[in-house]
C-alpha positions in Angstrom: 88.9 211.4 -59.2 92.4 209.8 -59.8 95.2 209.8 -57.1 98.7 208.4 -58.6 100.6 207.0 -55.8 104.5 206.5 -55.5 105.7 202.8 -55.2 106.3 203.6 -51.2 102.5 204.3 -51.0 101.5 201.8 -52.5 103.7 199.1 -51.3 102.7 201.0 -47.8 98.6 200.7 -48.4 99.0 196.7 -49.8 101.1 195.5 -46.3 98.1 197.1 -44.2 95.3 195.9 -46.5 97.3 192.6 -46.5 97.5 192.5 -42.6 93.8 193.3 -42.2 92.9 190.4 -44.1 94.9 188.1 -42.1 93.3 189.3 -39.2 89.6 187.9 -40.4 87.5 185.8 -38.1 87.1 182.1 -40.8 83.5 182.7 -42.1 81.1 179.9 -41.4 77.9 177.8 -43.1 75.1 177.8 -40.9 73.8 174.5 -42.4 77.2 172.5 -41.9 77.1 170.3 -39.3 80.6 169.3 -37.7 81.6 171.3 -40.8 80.2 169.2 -43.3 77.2 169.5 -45.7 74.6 167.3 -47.1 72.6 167.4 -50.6 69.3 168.0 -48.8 71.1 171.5 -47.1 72.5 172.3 -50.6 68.5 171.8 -51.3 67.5 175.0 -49.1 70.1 177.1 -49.7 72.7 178.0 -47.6 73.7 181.2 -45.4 76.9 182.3 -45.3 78.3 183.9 -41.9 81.1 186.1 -41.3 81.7 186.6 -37.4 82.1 189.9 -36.4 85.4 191.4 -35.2 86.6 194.5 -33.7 86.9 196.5 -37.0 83.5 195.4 -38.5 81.4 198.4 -39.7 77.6 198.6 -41.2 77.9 199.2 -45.2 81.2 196.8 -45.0 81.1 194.7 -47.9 82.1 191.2 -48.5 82.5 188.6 -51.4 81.3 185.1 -51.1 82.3 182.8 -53.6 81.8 179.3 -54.5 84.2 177.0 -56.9 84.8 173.7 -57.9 85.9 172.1 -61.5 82.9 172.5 -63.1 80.9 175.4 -61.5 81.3 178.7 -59.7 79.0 181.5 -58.5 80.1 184.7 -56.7 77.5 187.4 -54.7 78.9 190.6 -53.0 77.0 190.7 -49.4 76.9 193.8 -47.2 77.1 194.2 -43.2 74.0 195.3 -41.7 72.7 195.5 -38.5 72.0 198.2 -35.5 75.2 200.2 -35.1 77.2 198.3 -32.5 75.9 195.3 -33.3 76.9 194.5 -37.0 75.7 191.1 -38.9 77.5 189.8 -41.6 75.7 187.5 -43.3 74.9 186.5 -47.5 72.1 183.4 -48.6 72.4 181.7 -51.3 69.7 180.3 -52.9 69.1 176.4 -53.6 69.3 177.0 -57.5 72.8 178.4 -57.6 73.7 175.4 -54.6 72.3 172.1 -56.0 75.5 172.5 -58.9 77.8 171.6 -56.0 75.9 168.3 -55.1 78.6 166.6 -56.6 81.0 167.3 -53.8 79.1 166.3 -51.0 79.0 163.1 -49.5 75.8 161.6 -48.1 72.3 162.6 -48.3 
């Protein structure tokens, strides 16, 4: 089904859409340490986190996306969890990781 919407509408539906998004908890990497990563957690994988906040539903969906120069990879991740209790949460696998080595200092 299509719904046409005025300019007013939509102008009205992008501010709150807009606002929500500022309003997001910063996701995190369980493997950083002090924020930083090494080659040998790039090795396993890593799990991406998104805190949960007062809005956060089970079937939410999420994008996690990686990017440099010369590689990118992008996976859509769902909430999950017991209701009242969400977890938002994607892993990525070693084999889609190891192509950001480059950017990572250290071991």
């Amino acid at each position: 089904m299509t719904r046409f919407l005025t300019t007013i509408q939509y102008l009205s539906h992008k501010q709150s859409t807009a606002r929500l998004a500022d309003d997001l908890p910063a996701p995190m990497i369980d493997e950083a340490v002090e924020g930083k990563l090494t080659r040998d957690a790039l090795g396993n994988g890593l799990t991406f986190r998104i805190p949960t906040f007062d809005s956060m539903q089970v079937g939410d969906r999420f994008l996690v996306v990686m990017s440099s120069f010369d590689n990118n990879f992008g996976t859509v991740g769902q909430v999950t969890g017991p209701l009242g209790s969400p977890e938002a949460f994607v892993h990525v696998p070693a084999e889609r990781c190891v192509g950001f080595a480059n950017l990572v200092h250290g071991p």
